[in-house]
Structure formats: C-alpha cells, structure tokens
VEXDREN-2710 file (C-alpha; in Angstrom, 1 decimal):
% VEXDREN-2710
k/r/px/py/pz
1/UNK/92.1/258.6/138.7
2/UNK/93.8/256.2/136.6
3/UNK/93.1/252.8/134.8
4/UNK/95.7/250.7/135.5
5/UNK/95.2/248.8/132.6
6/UNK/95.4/251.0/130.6
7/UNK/97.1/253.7/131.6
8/UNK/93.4/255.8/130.4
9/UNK/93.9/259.3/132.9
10/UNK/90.6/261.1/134.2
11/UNK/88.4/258.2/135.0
12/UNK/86.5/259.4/137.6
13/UNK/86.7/258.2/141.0
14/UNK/83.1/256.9/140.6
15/UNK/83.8/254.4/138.1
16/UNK/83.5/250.9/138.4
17/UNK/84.5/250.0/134.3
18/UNK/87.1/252.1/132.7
19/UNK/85.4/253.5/129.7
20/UNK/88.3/253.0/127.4
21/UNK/89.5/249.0/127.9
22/UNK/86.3/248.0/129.8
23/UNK/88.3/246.2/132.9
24/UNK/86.4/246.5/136.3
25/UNK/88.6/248.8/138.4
26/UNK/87.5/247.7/141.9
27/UNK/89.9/244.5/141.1
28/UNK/92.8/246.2/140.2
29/UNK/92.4/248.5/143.1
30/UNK/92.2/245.6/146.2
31/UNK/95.8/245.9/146.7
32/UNK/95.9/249.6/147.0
33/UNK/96.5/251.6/149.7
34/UNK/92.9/253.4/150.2
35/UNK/92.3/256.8/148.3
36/UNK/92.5/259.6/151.0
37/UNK/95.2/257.3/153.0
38/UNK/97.9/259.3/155.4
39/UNK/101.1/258.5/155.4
40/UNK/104.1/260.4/157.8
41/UNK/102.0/261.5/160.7
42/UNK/99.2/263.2/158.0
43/UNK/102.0/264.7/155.7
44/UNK/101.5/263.3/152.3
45/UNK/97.7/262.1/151.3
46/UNK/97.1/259.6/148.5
47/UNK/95.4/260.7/145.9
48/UNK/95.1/257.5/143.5
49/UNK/97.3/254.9/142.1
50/UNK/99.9/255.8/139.1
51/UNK/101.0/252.8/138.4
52/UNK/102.4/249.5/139.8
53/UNK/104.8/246.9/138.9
54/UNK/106.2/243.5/140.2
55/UNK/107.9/245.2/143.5
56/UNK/106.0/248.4/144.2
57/UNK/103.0/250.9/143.7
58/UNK/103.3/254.2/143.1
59/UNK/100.5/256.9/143.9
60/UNK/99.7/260.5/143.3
61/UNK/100.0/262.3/146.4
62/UNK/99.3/265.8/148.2
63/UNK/102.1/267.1/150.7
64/UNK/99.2/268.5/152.8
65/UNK/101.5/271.2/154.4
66/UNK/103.2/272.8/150.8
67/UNK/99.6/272.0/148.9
68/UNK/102.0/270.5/146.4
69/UNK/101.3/266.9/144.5
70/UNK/103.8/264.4/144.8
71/UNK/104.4/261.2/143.3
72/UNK/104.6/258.2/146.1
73/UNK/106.8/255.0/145.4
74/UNK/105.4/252.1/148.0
75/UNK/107.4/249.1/148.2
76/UNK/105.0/246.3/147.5
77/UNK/106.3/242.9/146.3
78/UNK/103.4/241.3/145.3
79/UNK/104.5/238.1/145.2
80/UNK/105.7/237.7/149.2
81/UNK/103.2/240.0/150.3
82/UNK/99.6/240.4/151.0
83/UNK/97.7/244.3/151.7
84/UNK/96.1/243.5/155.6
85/UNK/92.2/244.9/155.3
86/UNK/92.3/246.3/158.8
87/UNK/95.8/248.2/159.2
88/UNK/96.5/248.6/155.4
89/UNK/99.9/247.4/156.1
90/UNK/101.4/244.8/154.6
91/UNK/101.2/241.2/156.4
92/UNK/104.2/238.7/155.4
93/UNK/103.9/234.9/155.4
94/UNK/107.0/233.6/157.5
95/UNK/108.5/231.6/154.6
96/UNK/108.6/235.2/152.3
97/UNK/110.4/237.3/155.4
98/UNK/113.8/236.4/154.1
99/UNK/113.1/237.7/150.6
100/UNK/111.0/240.7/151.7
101/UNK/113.7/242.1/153.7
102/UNK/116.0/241.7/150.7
103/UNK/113.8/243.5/149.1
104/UNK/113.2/246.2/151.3
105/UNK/116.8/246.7/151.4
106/UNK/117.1/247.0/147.9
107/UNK/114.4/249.7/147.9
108/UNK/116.2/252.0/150.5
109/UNK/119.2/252.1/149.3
110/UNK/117.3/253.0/145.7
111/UNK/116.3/255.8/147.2
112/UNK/119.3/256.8/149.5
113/UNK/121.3/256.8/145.8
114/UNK/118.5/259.0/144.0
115/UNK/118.8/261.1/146.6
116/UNK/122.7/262.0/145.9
117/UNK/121.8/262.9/142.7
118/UNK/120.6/266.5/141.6
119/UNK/120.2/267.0/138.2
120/UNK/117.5/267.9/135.9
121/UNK/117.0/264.9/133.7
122/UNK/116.7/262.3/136.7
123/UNK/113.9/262.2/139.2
124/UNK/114.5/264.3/142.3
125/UNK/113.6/262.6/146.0
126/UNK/112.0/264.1/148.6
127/UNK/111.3/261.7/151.1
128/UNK/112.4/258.4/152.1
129/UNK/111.0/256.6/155.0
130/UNK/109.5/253.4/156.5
131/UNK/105.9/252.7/157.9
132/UNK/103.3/250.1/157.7
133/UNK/105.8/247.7/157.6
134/UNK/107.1/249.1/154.4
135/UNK/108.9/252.0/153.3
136/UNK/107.5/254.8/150.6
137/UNK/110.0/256.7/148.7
138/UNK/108.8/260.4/147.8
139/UNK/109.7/261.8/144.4
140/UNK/108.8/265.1/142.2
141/UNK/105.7/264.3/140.2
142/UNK/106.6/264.6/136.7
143/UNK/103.5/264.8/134.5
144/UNK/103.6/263.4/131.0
145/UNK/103.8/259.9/129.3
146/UNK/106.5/257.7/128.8
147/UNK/108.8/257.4/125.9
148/UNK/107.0/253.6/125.7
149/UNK/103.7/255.9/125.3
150/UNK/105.3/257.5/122.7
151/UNK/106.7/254.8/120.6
152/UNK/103.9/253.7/120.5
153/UNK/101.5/256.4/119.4
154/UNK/104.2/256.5/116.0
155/UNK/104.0/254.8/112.7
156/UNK/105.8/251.7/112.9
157/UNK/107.2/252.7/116.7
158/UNK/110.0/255.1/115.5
159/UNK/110.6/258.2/115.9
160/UNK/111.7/261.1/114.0
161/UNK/115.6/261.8/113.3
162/UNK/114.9/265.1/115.2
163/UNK/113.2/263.8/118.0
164/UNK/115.8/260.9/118.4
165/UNK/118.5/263.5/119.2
166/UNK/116.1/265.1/121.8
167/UNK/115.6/262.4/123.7
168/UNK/119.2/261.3/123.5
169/UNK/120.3/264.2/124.3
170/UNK/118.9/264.3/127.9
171/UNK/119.5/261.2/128.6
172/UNK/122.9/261.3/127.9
173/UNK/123.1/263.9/130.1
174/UNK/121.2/262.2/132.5
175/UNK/123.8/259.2/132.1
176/UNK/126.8/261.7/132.5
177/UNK/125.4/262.8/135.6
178/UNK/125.2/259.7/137.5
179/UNK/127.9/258.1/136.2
180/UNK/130.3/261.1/137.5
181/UNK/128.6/259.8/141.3
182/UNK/129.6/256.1/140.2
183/UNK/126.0/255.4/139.7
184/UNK/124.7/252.9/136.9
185/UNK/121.1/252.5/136.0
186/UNK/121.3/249.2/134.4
187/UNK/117.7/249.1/133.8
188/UNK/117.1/251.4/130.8
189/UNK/114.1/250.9/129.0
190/UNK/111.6/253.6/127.1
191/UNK/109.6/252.5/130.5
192/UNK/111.4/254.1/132.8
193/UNK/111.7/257.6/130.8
194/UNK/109.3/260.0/131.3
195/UNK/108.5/262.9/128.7
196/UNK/106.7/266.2/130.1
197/UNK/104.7/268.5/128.0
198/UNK/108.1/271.0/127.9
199/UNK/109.9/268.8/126.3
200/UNK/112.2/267.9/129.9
201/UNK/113.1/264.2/129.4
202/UNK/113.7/262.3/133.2
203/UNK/115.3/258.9/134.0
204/UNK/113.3/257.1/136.7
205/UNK/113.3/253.9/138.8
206/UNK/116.5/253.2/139.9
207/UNK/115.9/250.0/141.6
208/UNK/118.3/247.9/139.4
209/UNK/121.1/250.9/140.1
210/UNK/124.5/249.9/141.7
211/UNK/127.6/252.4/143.1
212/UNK/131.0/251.2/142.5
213/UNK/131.9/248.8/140.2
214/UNK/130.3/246.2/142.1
215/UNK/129.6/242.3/140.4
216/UNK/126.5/241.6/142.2
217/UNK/123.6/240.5/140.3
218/UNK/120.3/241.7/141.0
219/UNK/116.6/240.3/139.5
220/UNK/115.7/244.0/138.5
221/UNK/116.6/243.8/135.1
222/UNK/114.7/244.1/132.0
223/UNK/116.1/241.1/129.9
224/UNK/115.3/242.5/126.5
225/UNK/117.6/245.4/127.1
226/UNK/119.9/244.1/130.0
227/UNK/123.7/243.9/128.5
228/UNK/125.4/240.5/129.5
229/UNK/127.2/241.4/132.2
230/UNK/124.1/242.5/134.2
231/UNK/122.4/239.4/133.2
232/UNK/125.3/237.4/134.4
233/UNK/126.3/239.1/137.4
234/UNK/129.6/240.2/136.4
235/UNK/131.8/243.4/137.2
236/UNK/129.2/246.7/135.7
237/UNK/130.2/250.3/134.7
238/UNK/129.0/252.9/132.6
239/UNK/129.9/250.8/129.5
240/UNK/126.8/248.8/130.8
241/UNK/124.6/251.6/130.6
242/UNK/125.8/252.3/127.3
243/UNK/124.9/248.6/126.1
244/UNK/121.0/249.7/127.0
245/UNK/120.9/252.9/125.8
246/UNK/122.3/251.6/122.5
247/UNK/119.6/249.4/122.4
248/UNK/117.0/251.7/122.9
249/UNK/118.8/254.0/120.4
250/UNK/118.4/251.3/117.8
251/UNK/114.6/250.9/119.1
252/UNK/113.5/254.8/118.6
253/UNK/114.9/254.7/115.1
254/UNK/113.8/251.6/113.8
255/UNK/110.5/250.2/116.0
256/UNK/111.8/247.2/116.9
257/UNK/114.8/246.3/119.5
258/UNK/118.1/244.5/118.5
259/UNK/118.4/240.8/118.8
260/UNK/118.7/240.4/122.9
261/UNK/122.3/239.9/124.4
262/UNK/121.7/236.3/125.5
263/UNK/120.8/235.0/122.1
264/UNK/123.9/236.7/120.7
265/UNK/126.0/235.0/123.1
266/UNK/125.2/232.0/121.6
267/UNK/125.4/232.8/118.1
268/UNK/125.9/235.9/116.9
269/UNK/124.5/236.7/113.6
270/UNK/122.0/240.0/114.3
271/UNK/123.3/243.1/112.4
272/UNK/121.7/246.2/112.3
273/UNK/120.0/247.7/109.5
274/UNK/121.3/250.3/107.3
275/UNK/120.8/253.2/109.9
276/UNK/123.1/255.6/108.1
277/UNK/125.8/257.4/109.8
278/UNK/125.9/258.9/112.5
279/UNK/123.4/256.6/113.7
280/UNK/125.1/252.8/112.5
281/UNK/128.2/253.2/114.1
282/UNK/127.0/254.6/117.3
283/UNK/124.8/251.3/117.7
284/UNK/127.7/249.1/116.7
285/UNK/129.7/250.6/119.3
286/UNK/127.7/250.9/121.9
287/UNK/126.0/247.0/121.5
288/UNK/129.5/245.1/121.8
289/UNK/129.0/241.9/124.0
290/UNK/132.2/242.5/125.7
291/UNK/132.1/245.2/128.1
292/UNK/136.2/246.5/127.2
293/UNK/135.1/247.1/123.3
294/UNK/132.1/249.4/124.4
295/UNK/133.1/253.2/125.1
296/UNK/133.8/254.0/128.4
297/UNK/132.1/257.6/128.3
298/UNK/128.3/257.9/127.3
299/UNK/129.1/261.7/126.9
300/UNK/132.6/260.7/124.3
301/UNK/130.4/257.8/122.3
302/UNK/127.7/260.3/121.6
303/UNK/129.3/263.7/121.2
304/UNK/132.0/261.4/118.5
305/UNK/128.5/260.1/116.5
306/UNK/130.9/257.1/115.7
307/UNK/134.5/258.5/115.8
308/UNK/135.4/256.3/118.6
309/UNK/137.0/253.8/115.8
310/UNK/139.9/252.5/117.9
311/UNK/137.4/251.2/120.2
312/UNK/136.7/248.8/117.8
313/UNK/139.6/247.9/116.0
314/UNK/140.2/244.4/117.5
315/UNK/136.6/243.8/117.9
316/UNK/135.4/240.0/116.7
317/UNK/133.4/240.5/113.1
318/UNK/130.2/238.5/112.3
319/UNK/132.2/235.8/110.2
320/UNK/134.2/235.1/113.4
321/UNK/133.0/232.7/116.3
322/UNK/132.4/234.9/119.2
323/UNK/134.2/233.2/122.3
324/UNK/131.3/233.6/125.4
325/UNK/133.3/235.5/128.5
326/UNK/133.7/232.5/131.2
327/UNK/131.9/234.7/133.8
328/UNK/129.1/234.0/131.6
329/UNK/128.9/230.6/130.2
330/UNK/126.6/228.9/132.9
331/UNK/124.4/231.6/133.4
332/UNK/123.9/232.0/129.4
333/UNK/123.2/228.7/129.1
334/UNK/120.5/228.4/131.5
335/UNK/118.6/231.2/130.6
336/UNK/118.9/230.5/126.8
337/UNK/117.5/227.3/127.5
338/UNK/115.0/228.6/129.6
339/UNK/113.9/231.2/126.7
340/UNK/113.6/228.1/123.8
END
C-alpha cells in the first residue's frame, strides 16, 4: 500500500509505521473506506488509498469483472463529513447538508466533463456513480509520480531545457484539447500532472474546471498559481489556463514560482529572471494580469516561443502603476490582507 504521508509505495499491508517517515498508518487510515471494500454491486474492489486531499480520497481499485486496476476518486469533504463505522458511508451533520450537496454537485459534474473528453494527455473516466451517500468517479490508473515528485528529486527544483519542452509539450496538447470542448482547468499545478514511466504526461483533477465562459467562482483553486480572474470570480477562458501554465513554466525552469497574482495586483514589481529566449518572452506573455493581453491560444503562444509581440504592445511596463480591474478590487483586497 501507500503511506500517505509520504507518498513511500510498497509498505506492506501489515504495517503499522511507515518505514520511511515513521508516521503510524492506522491514523491516517480511520477515514478510509476499508481495504477489500465493494463498490457498484461487487464491481470495482478497493485495493488501498492513493492519495487524498481536502474534498476527496482516491483508491487503487480492481474492476473484478475485466481483472483490470483502476484508480477510484471518492468524494469526501473532510471538513462537513464524518466516515460512519457501521455502513462506511458517510454521515452529515444537518448544519454541513447545504455545503455537502454543493459539493457533491461540483464533483458530478467534474466527472460528467472528463468524460467528454478523449484524449491522451488527460485522464480518461470510466465510471461515474453515487452510493453510500457519496458518489466515486472511476478513472484509468496511470502509474508514475507527479511532476511535483519530480521537481523535487532535481537540483534546485528545475528541470532540464530538454525535459521542459516534454512536459510542455503534452500539456499543451492536453490544453488544446479541452479548450476546443470549452473546457478550462483553472487549477494547474505540477500536482495535478502525472508522469508515467513512458514518458506519457496526463492532466488530472478537474474539480476547479468550468464549460463556457462562465464568471462563477469556485474555492478549488490553488492560490499560488490561480490567475486573478479565477481568484476573483470573474469571466475565465483559455487565457486563464495560460496564466497557470506560465507559471508553472517559469517554475520547471527556475525552482521557484513567480510572485503570486494577488500580490502583483497590488504592486507590481516581480520580473522574471534572465530565462533567455524562447523561454522569457513566453512567461511574460503568458503571466499578464489582465486576461485581454494574455494569448488567446495555448497552442499559438507556444508554437510562436514569443512571436506573439502584438499581444503585448499596449501592455502596462513595470515603471507604470498598474490600474487593478474593478471586478477585482474587493476581492484583492481582502485576500491580500488576509495573506500579510
């Protein structure tokens, strides 16, 4: 099985310390679903936990029918929700039922988008269905680390030139591929991209992703990365997507991420480092705080490596005062404050 403290693989099922960070796994296994669980009618087993995160677990699995492993996403909010010892379903305090179900919705239609989407650089779904009082989303299982795991095995977090452009290369393609749906991740983060042994790069977790061009906000993003019109709850697009990617762009070839978009609201005076070209002007383009300056295209802005000039032309410089959007302002403010 696996620590999930550490993210340590083969610790055997028998093990009550994890023999690499030395936590006691029975305690981060109470809120599990039980090894050997079924789940639709005796279809898929659980194997053991992958990993889990503020709003859901997700297990290795057997489909018991295709003797094929599967990885399980369960929808577990762990702060409106409690695991119920006898059914193993989840139990809801009255005052959390409001929430939860906002959540659950969320989490369907996660999965009802991944599931218009066939390509091989994002995660393929399965299954989707509800149960326990939850609902489990079924996905490929795609073995490997993340591109987190790989930052940091490197010298100073970066990666090589070489590798760069293979990462970035899929997931541009990945990108391309949604967007074409109207899809938008707006959660990228090396996190949520997963690096198999065969060099296939796949986007997961969509549970930030919106269709259309909608304004609403959601809580899923990853503020470190998020551009300022997902923080804000303003009108998203692929240029959006582009703002995070660029970030993580700048990450993989320096170690260390870009000033975030809501201190530069405030005052911005971050500038990348010398990168060189291709590499500076494709971060200066894609990490504009206005949405309209960014490139519109994921597959134009990286195929130019820069070229995309115009889109910058009228772009405010460093020396000039950088006027916050109005659909901003009070949001900004708060959560500046809040980050003091």
């Amino acid at each position: 099985m696996r620590c999930l403290n550490c993210n340590l693989d083969g610790v055997p099922l028998s093990a009550e310390i994890c023999p690499r960070c030395g936590v006691h796994l029975p305690s981060l296994m109470r809120d599990l679903l039980p090894i050997g669980s079924l789940l639709r009618g005796g279809t898929y087993r659980i194997d053991y936990a992958l990993g889990r995160g503020g709003f859901g677990i997700t297990y290795r699995a057997t489909h018991q029918n295709l003797e094929q492993f599967v990885a399980i996403k369960e929808f577990y909010p762990q702060e409106h929700v409690v695991r119920n010892t006898i059914t193993k379903g989840l139990s809801i305090p009255t005052t959390q039922q409001e929430a939860y179900e906002k959540g659950l919705q969320r989490f369907l239609r996660e999965g009802r988008i991944l599931a218009k989407l066939h390509h091989s650089n994002v995660v393929r779904v399965q299954d989707l269905f509800e149960e326990q009082d939850t609902a489990y989303l079924v996905m490929e299982l795609v073995t490997g680390k993340t591109l987190k795991d790989e930052l940091e095995s490197q010298p100073e977090r970066r990666l090589p030139i070489k590798r760069v452009e293979e990462v970035m290369e899929q997931l541009v393609a990945a990108l391309e591929a949604i967007h074409d749906k109207e899809v938008y991740h707006l959660d990228l983060k090396p996190d949520n991209v997963l690096l198999n042994a065969n060099g296939r790069v796949v986007l997961v977790d969509f549970g930030a992703a919106r269709q259309g061009l909608s304004g609403r906000s959601t809580r899923a993003y990853t503020e470190t990365y998020a551009a300022p019109e997902v923080i804000a709850g303003g009108n998203i697009g692929p240029e959006s997507d582009i703002f995070e990617l660029g970030m993580m762009l700048h990450e993989m070839l320096t170690g260390k991420l870009p000033e975030p978009a809501l201190r530069r609201l405030m005052k911005d005076t971050w500038e990348p480092a010398d990168l060189g070209e291709p590499w500076q002007s494709l971060v200066m383009e894609a990490l504009r705080l206005y949405p309209e300056e960014r490139p519109w295209s994921v597959g134009e802005w990286w195929d130019g490596r820069g070229s995309q000039t115009s889109l910058t032309e009228n772009c405010p410089t460093l020396d000039q005062p950088i006027q916050v959007p109005f659909f901003c302002q009070t949001h900004i403010l708060h959560q500046y404050k809040n980050t003091e």
